[in-house]
LOMAR-169596 format. One record per residue (C-alpha): x, y, z; residue number from 0; chain; residue in one letter. Coordinates in nm, 2 decimals. Layout:
N
   east  north     up seq mol type
      X      Y      Z NUM   A    A
...
END
This chain:
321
   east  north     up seq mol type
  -0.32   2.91  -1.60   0   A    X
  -0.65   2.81  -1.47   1   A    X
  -0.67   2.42  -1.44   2   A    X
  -0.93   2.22  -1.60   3   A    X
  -1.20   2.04  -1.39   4   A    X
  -1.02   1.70  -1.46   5   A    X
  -0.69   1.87  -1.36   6   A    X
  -0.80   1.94  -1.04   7   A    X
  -0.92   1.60  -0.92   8   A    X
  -0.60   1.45  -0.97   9   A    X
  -0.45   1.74  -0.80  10   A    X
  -0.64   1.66  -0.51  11   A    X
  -0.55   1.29  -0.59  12   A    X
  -0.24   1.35  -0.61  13   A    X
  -0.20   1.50  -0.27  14   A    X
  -0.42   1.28  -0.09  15   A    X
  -0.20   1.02  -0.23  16   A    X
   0.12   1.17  -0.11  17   A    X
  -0.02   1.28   0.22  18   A    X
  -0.12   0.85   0.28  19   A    X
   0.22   0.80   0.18  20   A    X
   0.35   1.00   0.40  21   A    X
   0.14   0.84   0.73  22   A    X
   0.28   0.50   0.58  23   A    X
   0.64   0.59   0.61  24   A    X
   0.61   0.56   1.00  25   A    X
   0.45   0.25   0.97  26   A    X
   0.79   0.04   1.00  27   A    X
   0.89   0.21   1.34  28   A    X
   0.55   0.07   1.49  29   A    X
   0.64  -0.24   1.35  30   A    X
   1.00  -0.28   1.49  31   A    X
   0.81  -0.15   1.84  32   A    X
   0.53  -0.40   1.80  33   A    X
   0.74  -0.73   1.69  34   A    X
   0.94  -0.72   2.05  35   A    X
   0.59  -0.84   2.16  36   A    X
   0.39  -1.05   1.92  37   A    X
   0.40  -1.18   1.56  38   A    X
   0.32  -1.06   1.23  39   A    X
   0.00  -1.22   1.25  40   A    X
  -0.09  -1.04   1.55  41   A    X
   0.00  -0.73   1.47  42   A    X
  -0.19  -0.70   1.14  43   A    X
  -0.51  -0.87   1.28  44   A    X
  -0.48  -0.60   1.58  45   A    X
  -0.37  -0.32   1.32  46   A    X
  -0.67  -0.44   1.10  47   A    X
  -0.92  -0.51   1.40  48   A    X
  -0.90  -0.16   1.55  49   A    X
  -0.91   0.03   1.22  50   A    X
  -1.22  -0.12   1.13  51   A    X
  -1.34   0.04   1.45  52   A    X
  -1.23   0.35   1.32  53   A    X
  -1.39   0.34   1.00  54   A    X
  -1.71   0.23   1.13  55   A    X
  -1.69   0.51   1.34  56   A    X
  -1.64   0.79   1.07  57   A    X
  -1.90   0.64   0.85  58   A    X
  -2.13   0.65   1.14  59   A    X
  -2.05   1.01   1.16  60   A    X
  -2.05   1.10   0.80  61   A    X
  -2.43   0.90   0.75  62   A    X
  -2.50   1.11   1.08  63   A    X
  -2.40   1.44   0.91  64   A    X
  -2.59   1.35   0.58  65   A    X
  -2.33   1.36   0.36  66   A    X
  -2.38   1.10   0.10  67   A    X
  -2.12   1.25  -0.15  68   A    X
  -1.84   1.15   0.11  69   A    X
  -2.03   0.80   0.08  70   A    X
  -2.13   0.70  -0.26  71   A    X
  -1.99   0.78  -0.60  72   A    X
  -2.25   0.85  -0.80  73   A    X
  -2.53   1.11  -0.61  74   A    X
  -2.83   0.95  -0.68  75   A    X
  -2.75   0.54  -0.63  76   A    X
  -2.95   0.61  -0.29  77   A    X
  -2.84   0.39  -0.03  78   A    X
  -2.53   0.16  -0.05  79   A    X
  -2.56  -0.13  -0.28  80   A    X
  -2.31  -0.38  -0.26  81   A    X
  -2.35  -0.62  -0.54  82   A    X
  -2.23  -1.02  -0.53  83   A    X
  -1.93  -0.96  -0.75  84   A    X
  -1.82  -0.67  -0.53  85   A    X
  -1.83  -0.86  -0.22  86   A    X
  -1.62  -1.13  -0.38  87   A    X
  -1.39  -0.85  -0.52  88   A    X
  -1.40  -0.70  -0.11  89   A    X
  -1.32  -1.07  -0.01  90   A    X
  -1.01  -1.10  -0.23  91   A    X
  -0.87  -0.73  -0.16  92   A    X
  -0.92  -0.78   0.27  93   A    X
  -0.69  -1.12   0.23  94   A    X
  -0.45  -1.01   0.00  95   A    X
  -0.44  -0.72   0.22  96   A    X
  -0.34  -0.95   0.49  97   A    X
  -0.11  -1.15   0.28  98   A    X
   0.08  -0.85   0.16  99   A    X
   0.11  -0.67   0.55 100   A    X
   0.21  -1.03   0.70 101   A    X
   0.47  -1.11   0.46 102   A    X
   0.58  -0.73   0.49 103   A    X
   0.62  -0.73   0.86 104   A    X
   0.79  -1.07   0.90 105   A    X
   1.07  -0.87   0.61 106   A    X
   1.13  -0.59   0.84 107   A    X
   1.24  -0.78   1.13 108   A    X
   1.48  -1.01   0.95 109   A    X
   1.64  -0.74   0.71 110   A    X
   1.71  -0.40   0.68 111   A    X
   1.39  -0.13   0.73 112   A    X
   1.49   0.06   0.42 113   A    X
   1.57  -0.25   0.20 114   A    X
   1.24  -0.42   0.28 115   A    X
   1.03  -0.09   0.22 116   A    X
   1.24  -0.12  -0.15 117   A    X
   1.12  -0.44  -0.23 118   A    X
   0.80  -0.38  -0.12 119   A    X
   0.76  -0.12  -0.32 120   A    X
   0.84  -0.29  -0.60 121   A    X
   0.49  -0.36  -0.66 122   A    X
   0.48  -0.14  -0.95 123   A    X
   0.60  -0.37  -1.17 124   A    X
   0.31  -0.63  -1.07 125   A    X
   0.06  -0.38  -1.10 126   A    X
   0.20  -0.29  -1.47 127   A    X
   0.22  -0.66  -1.54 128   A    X
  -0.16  -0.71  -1.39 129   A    X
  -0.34  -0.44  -1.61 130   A    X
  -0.13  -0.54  -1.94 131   A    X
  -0.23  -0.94  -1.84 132   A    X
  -0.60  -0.87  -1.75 133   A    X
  -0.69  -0.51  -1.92 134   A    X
  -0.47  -0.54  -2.22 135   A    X
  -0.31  -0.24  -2.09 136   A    X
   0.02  -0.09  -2.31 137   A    X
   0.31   0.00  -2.26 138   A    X
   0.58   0.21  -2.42 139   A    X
   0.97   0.20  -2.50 140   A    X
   1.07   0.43  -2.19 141   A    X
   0.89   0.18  -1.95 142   A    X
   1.02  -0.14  -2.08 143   A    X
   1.39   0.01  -1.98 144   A    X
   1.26   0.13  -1.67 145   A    X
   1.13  -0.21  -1.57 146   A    X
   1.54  -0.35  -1.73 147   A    X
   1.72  -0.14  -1.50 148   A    X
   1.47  -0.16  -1.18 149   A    X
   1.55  -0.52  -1.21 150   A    X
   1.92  -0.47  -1.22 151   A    X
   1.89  -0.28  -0.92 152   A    X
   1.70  -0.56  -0.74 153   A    X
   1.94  -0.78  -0.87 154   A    X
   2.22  -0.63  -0.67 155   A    X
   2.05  -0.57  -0.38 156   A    X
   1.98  -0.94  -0.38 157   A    X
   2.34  -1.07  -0.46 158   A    X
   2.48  -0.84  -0.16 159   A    X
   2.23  -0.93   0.06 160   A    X
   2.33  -1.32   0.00 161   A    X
   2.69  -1.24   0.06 162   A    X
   2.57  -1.10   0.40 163   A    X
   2.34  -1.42   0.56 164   A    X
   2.04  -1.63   0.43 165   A    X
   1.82  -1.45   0.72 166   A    X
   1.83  -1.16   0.51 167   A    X
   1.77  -1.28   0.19 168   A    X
   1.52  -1.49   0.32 169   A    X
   1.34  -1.13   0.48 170   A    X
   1.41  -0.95   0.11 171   A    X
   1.21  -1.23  -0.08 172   A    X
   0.98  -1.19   0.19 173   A    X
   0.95  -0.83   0.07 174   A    X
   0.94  -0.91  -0.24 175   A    X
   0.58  -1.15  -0.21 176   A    X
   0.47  -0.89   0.00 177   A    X
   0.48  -0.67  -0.32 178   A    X
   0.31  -0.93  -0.53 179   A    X
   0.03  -0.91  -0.28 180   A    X
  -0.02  -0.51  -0.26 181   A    X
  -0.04  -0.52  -0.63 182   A    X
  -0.34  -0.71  -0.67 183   A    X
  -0.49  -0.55  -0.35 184   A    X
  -0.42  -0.16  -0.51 185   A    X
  -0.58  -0.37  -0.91 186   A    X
  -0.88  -0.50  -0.69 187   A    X
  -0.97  -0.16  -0.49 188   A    X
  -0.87   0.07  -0.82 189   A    X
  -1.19  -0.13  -1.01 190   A    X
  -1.44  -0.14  -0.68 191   A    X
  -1.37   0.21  -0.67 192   A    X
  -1.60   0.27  -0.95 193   A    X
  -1.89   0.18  -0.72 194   A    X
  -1.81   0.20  -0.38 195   A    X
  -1.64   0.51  -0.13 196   A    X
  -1.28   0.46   0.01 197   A    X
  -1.46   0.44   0.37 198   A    X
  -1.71   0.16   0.24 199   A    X
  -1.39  -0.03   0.09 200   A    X
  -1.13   0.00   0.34 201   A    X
  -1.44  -0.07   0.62 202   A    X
  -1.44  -0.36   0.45 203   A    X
  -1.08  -0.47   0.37 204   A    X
  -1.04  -0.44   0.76 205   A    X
  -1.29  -0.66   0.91 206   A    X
  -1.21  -0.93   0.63 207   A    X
  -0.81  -0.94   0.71 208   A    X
  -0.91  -0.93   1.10 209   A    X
  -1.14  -1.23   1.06 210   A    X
  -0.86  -1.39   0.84 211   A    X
  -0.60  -1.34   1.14 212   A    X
  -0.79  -1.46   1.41 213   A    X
  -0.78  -1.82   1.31 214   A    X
  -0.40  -1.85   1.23 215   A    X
  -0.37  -1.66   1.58 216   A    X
  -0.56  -1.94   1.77 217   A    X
  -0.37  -2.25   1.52 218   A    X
  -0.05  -2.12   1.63 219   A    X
  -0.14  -2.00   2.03 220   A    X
   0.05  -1.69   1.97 221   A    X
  -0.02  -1.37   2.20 222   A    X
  -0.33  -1.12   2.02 223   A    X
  -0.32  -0.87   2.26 224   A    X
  -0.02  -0.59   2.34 225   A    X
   0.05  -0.64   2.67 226   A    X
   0.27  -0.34   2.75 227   A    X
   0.17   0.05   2.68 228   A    X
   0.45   0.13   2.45 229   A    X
   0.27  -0.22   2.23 230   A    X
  -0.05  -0.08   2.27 231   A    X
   0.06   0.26   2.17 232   A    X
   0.28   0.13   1.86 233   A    X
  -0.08  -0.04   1.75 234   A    X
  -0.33   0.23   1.79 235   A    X
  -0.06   0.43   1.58 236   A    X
  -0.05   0.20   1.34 237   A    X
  -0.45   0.14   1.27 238   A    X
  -0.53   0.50   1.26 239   A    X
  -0.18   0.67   1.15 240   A    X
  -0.11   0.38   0.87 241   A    X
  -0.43   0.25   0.81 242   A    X
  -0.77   0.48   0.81 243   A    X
  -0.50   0.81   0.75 244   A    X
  -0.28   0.63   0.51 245   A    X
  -0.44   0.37   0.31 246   A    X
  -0.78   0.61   0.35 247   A    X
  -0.60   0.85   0.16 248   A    X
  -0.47   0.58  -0.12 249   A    X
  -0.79   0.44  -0.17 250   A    X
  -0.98   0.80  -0.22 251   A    X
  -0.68   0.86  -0.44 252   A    X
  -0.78   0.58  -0.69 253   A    X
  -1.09   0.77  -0.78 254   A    X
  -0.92   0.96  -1.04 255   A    X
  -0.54   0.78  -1.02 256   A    X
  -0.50   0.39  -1.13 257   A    X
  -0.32   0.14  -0.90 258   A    X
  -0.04   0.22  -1.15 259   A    X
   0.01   0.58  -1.04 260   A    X
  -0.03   0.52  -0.71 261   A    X
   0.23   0.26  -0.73 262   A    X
   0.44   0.48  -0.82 263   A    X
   0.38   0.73  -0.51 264   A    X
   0.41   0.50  -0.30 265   A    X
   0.84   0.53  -0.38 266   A    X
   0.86   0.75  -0.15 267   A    X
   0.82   0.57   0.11 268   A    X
   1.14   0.36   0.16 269   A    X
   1.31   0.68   0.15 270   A    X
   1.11   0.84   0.43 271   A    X
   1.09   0.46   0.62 272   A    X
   1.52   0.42   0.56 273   A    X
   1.52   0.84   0.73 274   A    X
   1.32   0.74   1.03 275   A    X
   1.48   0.39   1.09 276   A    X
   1.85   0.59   1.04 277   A    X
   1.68   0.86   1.30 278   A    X
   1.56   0.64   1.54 279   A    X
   1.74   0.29   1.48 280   A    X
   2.08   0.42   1.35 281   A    X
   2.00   0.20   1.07 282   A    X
   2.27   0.23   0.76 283   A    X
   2.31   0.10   0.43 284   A    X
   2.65   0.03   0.26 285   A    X
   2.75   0.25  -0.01 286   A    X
   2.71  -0.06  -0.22 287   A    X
   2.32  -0.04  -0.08 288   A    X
   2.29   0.31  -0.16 289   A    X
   2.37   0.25  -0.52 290   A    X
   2.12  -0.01  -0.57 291   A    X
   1.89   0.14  -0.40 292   A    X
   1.92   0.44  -0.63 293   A    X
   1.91   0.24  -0.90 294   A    X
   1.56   0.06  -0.86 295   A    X
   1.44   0.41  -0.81 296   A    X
   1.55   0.55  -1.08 297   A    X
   1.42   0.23  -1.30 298   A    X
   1.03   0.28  -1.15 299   A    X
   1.04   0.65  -1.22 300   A    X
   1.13   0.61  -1.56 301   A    X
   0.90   0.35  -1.59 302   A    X
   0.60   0.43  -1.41 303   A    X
   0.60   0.81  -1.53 304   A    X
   0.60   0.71  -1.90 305   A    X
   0.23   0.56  -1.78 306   A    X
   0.15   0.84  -1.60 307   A    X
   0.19   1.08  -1.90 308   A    X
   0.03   0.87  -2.10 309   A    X
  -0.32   0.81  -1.86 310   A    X
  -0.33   1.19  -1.82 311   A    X
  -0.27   1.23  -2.22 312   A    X
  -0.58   0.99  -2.26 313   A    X
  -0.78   1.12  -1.93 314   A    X
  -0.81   1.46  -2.08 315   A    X
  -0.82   1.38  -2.45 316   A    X
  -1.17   1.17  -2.31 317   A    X
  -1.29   1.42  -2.09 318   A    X
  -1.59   1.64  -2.26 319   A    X
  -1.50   1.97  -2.38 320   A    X
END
């Protein structure tokens, strides 16, 4: 069967969203690599710092190869407008960018890799719970027990974690803000993405979460700079691997997929994150771990398929014939 011309955007979507995902997964190796040197802080600002260099770069080279369709939207806007209310919109989504990798990063070192990419990933359930508070957004039967038993599942991750030390419980709720955060930053960049290219957005995001390091870095006299190979090497891979590959791909994504679909993608990455840290960390979870963990998964694909049926019900009953 020959797909429709709607179908095949978010086929493309789809993988470009599960291709970033995939780049993202690695992302907690770099980190455990990077956190024997410097601080949560420094790592994002430096993650941030050098993948705005990137994207500067490749829009540099796009502009260079006239190729405004890979720039703007809509073909004839001209040149790249950016209006007030997008800047403040850029603003918010570079800091809570920040907020969300910070918070993130500090999680990883106090608790277990795959646990904190868990609770991170809960950010599903703030994205569902922005739309319905500030679009009105619906939704049905089969997401409301989805959302029941993901928070079961947290709910026993939590209690074992407690019997285990405060550290980790501390690093899970950690993970948990961290989620908070991405979920407004995916809301923010699925309604600039009207009007502005995943370069132009992510060019931005960078250069505001690097600025909004730099000052907490000199406050608290903490090392910015790698100062070994294996640092430098765990930061260049992050910038380009996690952030212009990864969250390039998730941004483009959100073109034709909302911040609710591509919350839901992002589930698979604890389970690539938990494979690498086992791989390379001889990280394990307790069968009781395992459990839960299957648990909250199982919750946030019930729930956050129901909404993906239903936007691609009402995508193509809207799409002109």
């Amino acid at each position: 069967m020959e797909l429709t011309g709607f179908r095949k955007h978010v086929v493309t979507a789809l993988v470009a969203a599960l291709v970033g995902v995939l780049a993202l997964s690695s992302s907690a190796v770099f980190v455990r690599l990077s956190s024997i040197e410097l601080s949560s802080y420094a790592i994002v600002s430096n993650r941030l710092l050098f993948a705005a260099i990137i994207f500067s770069v490749w829009q540099s080279i796009l502009t260079i190869l006239h190729k405004p369709q890979a720039e703007i939207i809509q073909p004839d806007s001209g040149s790249i407008k950016i209006s007030a209310k997008a800047q403040w919109l850029l603003l918010g989504a570079g800091v809570s960018w920040f907020a969300a990798l910070t918070s993130f990063f500090w999680a990883q070192t106090q608790t277990n890799i795959a646990i904190a990419c868990l609770l991170h990933n809960l950010a599903p359930i703030f994205t569902s719970l922005g739309a319905w508070w500030f679009f009105g957004q619906t939704f049905n039967f089969k997401f409301g027990v989805g959302m029941i038993i993901t928070l079961i599942g947290v709910s026993a991750i939590g209690w074992e974690e407690m019997q285990i030390s405060s550290m980790r419980l501390n690093g899970d709720l950690a993970a948990i803000l961290s989620a908070v955060f991405l979920a407004s930053y995916l809301l923010i960049i699925e309604h600039l993405r009207i009007q502005l290219s995943s370069v132009t957005i992510q060019l931005w995001i960078c250069v505001v979460g690097a600025l909004v390091g730099f000052p907490i870095l000199l406050l608290t006299h903490e090392q910015f700079l790698p100062g070994s190979l294996t640092t430098w090497l765990a930061i260049l891979a992050l910038a380009f691997s996690c952030q212009f590959l990864g969250h390039g791909l998730l941004t483009f994504s959100l073109d034709r997929l909302s911040s609710v679909v591509v919350a839901l993608v992002h589930l698979l990455e604890p389970i690539f994150a938990g494979l690498l840290a086992w791989i390379l960390f001889s990280e394990q979870l307790e069968t009781w771990s395992w459990i839960a963990f299957s648990v909250v998964l199982l919750g946030l694909y019930l729930a956050i398929s129901s909404q993906v049926n239903r936007e691609m019900l009402q995508s193509e009953s809207e799409e002109p014939t």
